[in-house]
C-alpha positions in Angstrom: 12.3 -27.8 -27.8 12.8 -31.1 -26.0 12.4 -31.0 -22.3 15.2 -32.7 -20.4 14.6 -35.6 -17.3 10.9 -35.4 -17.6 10.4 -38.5 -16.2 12.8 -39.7 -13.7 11.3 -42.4 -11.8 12.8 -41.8 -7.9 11.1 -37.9 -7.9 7.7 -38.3 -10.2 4.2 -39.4 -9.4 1.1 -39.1 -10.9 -1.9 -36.9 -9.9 -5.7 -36.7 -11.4 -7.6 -34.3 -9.5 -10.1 -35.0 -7.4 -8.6 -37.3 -5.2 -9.4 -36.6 -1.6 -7.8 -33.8 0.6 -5.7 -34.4 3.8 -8.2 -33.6 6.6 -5.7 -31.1 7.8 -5.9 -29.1 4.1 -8.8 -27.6 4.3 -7.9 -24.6 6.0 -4.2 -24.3 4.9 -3.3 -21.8 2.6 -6.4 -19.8 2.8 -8.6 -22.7 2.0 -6.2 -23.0 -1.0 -4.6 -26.3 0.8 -8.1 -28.3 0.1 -7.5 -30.3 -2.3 -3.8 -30.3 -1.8 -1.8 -33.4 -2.3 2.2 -33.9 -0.6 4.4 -33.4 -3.8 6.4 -36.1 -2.1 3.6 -38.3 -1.7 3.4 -37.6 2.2 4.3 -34.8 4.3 8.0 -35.9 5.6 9.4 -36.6 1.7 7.9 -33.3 0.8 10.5 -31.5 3.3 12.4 -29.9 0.4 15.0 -28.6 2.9 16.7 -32.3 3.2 15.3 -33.9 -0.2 17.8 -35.7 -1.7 16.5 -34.4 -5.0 13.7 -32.7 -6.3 10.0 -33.6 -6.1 7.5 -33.9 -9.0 4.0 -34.8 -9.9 2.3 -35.3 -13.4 -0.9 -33.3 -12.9 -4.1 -33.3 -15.2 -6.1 -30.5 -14.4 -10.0 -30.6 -15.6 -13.1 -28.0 -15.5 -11.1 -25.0 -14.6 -9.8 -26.7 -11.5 -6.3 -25.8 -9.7 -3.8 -28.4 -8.9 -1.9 -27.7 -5.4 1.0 -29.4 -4.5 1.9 -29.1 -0.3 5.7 -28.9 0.9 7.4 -28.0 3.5 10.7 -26.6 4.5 12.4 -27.3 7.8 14.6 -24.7 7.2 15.2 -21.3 5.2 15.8 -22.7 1.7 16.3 -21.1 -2.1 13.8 -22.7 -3.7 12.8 -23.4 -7.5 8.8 -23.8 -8.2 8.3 -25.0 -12.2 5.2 -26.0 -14.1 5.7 -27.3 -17.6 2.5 -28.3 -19.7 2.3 -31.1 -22.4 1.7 -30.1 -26.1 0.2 -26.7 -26.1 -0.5 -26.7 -22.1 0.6 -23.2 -20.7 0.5 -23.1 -16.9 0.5 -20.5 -14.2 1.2 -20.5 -10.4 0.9 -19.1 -7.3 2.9 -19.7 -4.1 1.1 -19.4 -0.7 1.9 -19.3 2.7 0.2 -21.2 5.1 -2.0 -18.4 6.3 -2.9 -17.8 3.3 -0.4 -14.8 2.1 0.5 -14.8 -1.6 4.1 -15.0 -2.4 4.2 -14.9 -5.8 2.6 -15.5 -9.0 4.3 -16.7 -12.4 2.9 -17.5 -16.2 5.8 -17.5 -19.0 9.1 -17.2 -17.0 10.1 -20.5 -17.4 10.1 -20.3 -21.3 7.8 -22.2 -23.9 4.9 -21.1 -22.2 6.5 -23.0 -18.8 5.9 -21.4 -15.6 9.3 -20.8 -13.1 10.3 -19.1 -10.0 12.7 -19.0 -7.8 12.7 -17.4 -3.9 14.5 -17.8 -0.7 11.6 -18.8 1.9 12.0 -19.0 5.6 10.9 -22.6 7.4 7.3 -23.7 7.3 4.5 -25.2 5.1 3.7 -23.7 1.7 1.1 -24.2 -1.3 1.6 -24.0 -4.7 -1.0 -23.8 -6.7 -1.5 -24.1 -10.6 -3.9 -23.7 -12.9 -4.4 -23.4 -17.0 -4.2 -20.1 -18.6 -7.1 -20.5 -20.1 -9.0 -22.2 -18.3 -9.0 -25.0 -20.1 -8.2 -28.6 -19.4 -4.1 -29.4 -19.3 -1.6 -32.1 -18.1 1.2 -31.2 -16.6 4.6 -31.5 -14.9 5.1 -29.6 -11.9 8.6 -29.4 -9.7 9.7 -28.2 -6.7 13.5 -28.4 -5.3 16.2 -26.3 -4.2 18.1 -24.1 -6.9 20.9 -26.9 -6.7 18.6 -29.4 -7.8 18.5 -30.0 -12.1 15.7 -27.4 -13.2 12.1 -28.6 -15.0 12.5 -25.8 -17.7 15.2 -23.9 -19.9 14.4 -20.4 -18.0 13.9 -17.1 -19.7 17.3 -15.8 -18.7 18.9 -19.2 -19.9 17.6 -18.8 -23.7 19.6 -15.9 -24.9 16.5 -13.5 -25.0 18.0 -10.2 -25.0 17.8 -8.3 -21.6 17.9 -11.0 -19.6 21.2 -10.5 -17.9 22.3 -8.3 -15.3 24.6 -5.8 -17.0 24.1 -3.5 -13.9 27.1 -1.4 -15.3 24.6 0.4 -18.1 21.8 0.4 -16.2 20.2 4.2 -15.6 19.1 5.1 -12.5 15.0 4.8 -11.0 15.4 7.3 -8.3 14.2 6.8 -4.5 11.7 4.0 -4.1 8.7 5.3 -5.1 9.8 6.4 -8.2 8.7 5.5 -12.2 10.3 5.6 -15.3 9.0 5.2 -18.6 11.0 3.8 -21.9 11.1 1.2 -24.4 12.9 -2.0 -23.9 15.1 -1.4 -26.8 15.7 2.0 -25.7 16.4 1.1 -22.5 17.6 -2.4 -21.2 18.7 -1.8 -17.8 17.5 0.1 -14.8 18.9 0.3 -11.4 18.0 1.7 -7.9 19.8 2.0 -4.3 18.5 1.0 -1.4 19.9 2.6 1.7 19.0 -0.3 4.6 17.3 -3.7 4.1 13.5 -3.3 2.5 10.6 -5.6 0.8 10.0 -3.9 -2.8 7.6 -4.1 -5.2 8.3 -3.6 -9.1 6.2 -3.2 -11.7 6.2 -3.5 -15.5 3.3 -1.7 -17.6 2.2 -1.9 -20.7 0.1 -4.9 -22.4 1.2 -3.9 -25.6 4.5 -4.1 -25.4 4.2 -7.5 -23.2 7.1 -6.9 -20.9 9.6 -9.2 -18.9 11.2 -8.1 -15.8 14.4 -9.8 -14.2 16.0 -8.7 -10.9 19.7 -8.7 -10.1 22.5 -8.1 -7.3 25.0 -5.7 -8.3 27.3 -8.5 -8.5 24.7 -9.8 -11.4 23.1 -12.5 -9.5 19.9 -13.6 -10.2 17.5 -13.0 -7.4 14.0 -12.9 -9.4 11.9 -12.6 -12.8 8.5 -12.5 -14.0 6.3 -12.1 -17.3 2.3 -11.8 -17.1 1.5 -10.9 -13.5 -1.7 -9.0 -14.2 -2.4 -9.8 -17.8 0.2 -9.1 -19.9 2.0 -6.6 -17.3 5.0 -8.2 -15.0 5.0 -7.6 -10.9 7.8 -8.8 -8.9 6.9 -8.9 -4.7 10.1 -9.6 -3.1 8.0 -9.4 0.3 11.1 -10.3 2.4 13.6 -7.5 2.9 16.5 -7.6 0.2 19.5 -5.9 2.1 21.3 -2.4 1.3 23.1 -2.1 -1.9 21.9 -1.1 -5.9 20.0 -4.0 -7.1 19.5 -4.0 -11.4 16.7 -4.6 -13.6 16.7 -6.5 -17.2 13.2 -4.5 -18.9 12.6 -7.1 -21.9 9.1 -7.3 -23.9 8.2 -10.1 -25.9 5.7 -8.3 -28.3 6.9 -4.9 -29.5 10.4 -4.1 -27.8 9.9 -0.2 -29.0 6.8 0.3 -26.8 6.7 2.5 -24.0 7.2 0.6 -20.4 6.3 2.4 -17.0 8.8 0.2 -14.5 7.9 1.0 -10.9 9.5 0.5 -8.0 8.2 0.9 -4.5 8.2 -0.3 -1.0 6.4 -3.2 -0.8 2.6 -3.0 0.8 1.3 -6.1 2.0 -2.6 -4.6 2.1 -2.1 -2.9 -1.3 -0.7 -6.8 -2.9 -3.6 -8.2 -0.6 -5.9 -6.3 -3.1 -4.3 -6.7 -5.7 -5.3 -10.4 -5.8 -8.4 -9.6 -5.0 -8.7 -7.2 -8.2 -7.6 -10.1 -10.3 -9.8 -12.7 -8.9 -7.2 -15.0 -7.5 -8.9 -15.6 -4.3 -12.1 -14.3 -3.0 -12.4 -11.4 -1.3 -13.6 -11.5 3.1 -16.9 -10.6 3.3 -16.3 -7.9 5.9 -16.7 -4.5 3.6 -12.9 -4.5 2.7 -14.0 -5.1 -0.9 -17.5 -4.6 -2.2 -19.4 -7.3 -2.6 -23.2 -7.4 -3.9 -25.5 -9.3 -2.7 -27.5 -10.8 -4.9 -29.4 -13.2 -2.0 -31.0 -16.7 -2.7 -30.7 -18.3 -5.8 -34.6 -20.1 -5.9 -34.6 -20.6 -9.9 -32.7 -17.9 -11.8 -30.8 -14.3 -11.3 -29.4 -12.2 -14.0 -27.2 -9.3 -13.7 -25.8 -7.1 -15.8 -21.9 -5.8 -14.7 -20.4 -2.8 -16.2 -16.7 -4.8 -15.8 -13.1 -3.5 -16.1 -10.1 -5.8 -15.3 -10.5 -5.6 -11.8 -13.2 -8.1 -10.6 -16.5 -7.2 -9.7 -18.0 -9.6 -6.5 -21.0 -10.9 -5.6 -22.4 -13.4 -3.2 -25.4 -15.9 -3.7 -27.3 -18.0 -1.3 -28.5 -21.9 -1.9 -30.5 -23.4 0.7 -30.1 -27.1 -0.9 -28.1 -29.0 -2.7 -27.8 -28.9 -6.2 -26.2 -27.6 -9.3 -25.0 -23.9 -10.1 -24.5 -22.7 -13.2 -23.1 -20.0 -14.1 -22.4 -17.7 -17.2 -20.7 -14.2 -18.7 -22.0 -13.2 -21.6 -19.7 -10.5 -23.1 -21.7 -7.4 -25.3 -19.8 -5.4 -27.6 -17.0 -7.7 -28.0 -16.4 -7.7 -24.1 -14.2 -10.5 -22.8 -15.0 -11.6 -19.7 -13.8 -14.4 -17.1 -15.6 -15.8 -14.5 -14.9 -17.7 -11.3 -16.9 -19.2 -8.3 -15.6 -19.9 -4.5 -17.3 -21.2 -1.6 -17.6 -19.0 1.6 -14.2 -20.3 3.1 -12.2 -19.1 0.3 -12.2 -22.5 -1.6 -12.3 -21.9 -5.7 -15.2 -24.6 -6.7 -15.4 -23.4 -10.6 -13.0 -21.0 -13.0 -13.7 -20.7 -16.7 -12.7 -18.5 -19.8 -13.5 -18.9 -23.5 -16.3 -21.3 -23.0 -17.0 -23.3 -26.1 -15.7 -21.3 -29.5 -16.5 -18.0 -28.1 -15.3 -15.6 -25.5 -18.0 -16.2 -23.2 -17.5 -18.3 -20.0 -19.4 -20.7 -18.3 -19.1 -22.7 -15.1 -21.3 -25.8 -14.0 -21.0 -27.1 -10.1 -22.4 -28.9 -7.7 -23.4 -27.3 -4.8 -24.4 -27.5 -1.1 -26.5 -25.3 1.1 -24.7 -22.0 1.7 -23.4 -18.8 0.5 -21.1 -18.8 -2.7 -18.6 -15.6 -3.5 -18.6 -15.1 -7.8 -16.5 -12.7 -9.3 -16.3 -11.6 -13.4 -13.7 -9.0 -15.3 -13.1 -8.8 -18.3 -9.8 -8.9 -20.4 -8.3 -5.3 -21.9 -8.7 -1.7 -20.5 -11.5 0.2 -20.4 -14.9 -0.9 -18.9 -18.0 -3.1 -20.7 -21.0 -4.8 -20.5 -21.0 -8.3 -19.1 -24.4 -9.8 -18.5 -24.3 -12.6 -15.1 -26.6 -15.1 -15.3 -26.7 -17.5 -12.9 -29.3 -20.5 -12.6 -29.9 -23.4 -9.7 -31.0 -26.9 -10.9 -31.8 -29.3 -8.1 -32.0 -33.5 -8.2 -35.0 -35.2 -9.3 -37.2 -36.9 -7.1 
């Protein structure tokens, strides 16, 4: 399907990554903002608050590497975030706050593989990041504007995908917050639940199988949110600012077997428990305070290998180098385990991210390195728990 205003000279500029951070980056976001680049080109034309249009980069994204475009808003703003990869690119993204909270995280919503959100944010300096599913290299477009400004992608809801409109008149009723439900999208299109006074919710979609869609609507059928693959194949929506009291509908689609059974969710929304969350899928790394366990598997002098029992949450370790040189790292899956495996410094900054190495399944990450204490987390894709060796060797310059 052809992809409309692509290239539209006044809003697009290009990006190979690399380039050097704003001084001021390197703690925003987490440590997500190093590395970041203006999607205006500099701070004040990436105010999307009083942009005139919206703002746009071309992005090629190498070794595993995330692309993070910086904006600001002077104001509380609707906002649209869209990534849209060439050929057979298929982005994701997350959108930060400055401290570092997650927002939100999109794959598929924007349609042919696109990535799309849209949220109403409150004034202040954001980060969204983007990355390739697969870890692979990708170019891509990426847009950020208001929701009045001419969208990157078609949208989910705008390609006549069934359930993917608001018909809050059949939906059946969730129950308190808190509650589940479980049914088949064909069964079962629309859900709906009450809130009695303003509240941040959480809804979940589960079932890889079926690979579900969720879309969230007003009672008046307004669109207020969507998302596909939030934790593999499962859909999460984190409305983490309160939406006011009324009933609020739900659009359950799933894009592989629409007769599968779907456990929706909904629940009050639990800053520590999404916190977590991102932690469990390797996102970002974990602090080092005992909130997650971490091993540690000390200095890396010439070689360590570990062997990981792995499930889809990630398993973390920490690693020492005394000098500088170059890490590499690799998952080796037994029994036909898939694993994924990523590599962040100790402020939080993501230096390596891999999956599928090569022709395989395995992964493998190569960095350089300075002295100091690196956080590495591996899962594997699919339920169930399996073997995943960790091997992880140090090479240093030659004399």
């Amino acid at each position: 399907m052809a992809r409309r205003s692509l290239f539209q000279p006044a809003a697009l500029s290009f990006l190979l990554l690399g380039i050097a951070a704003p001084a001021f980056a390197q703690d925003l976001c987490g440590g997500t903002g190093a590395g970041g680049q203006w999607i205006g080109g500099n701070e004040s034309s990436s105010d999307i608050t009083t942009a005139d249009n919206f703002r746009e980069q071309m992005a090629l994204v190498l070794g595993g590497n995330d692309y993070v475009a910086l904006f600001t808003l002077s104001a509380a703003t609707d906002v649209r975030l869209e990534a849209a990869g060439r050929g057979a690119g298929d982005p994701m993204i997350d959108l930060l706050h400055a401290d570092g909270r997650l927002i939100l995280s999109d794959d598929d919503s924007g349609g042919n593989a696109a990535a799309r959100a849209e949220t109403s944010l409150d004034a202040g300096t954001y980060c969204m990041a983007m990355r390739s599913y697969d870890g692979g290299p990708m170019t891509a477009f990426v847009r950020i504007g208001r929701q009045d400004h001419a969208p990157l992608t078609e949208g989910i809801s705008l390609q006549g995908d069934p359930g993917t409109s608001g018909t809050c008149s059949e939906a059946m009723p969730i129950g308190p917050l808190g509650s589940s439900v479980t049914g088949s999208a064909f069964d079962t299109p629309y859900w709906s639940f009450t809130l009695d006074s303003p509240t941040a919710v959480t809804i979940t979609a589960m079932n890889e199988s079926a690979d579900p869609v969720i879309t969230l609507f007003d009672a008046a059928e307004n669109y207020i949110a969507e998302n596909d693959d939030y934790d593999g194949l499962n859909s999460r929506i984190d409305m983490t600012e309160p939406l006011g009291a009324g009933t609020y509908c739900i659009a359950l689609d799933a894009l592989s077997d629409d007769s599968a059974p779907i456990t929706l969710t909904v629940s009050a929304y639990n800053p520590q428990a999404a916190l977590l969350a991102v932690y469990d899928r390797g996102d970002a790394a974990p602090p080092l305070d005992g909130t997650v366990p971490v091993t540690e598997l000390g200095l890396v002098s010439t070689r360590i290998r570990q062997d990981v029992n792995a499930s889809a949450s990630a398993s973390w370790f920490t690693i020492d180098v005394d000098t500088p040189g170059l890490l590499v790292l690799e998952a080796i899956g037994n029994a036909s385990a898939d694993p994924v495996l990523v590599i962040f410094d100790d402020l939080g900054r993501e230096i390596g991210r891999n999956d599928d190495y090569g022709n395989g399944l395995d992964s493998l990450i190569a960095a350089r390195v300075d002295a100091g204490t690196y956080v590495v987390g591996v899962w594997k894709y699919g339920e169930g728990l399996g073997l995943i060796r960790l091997l992880i060797e140090r090479y240093v310059p030659a004399q």
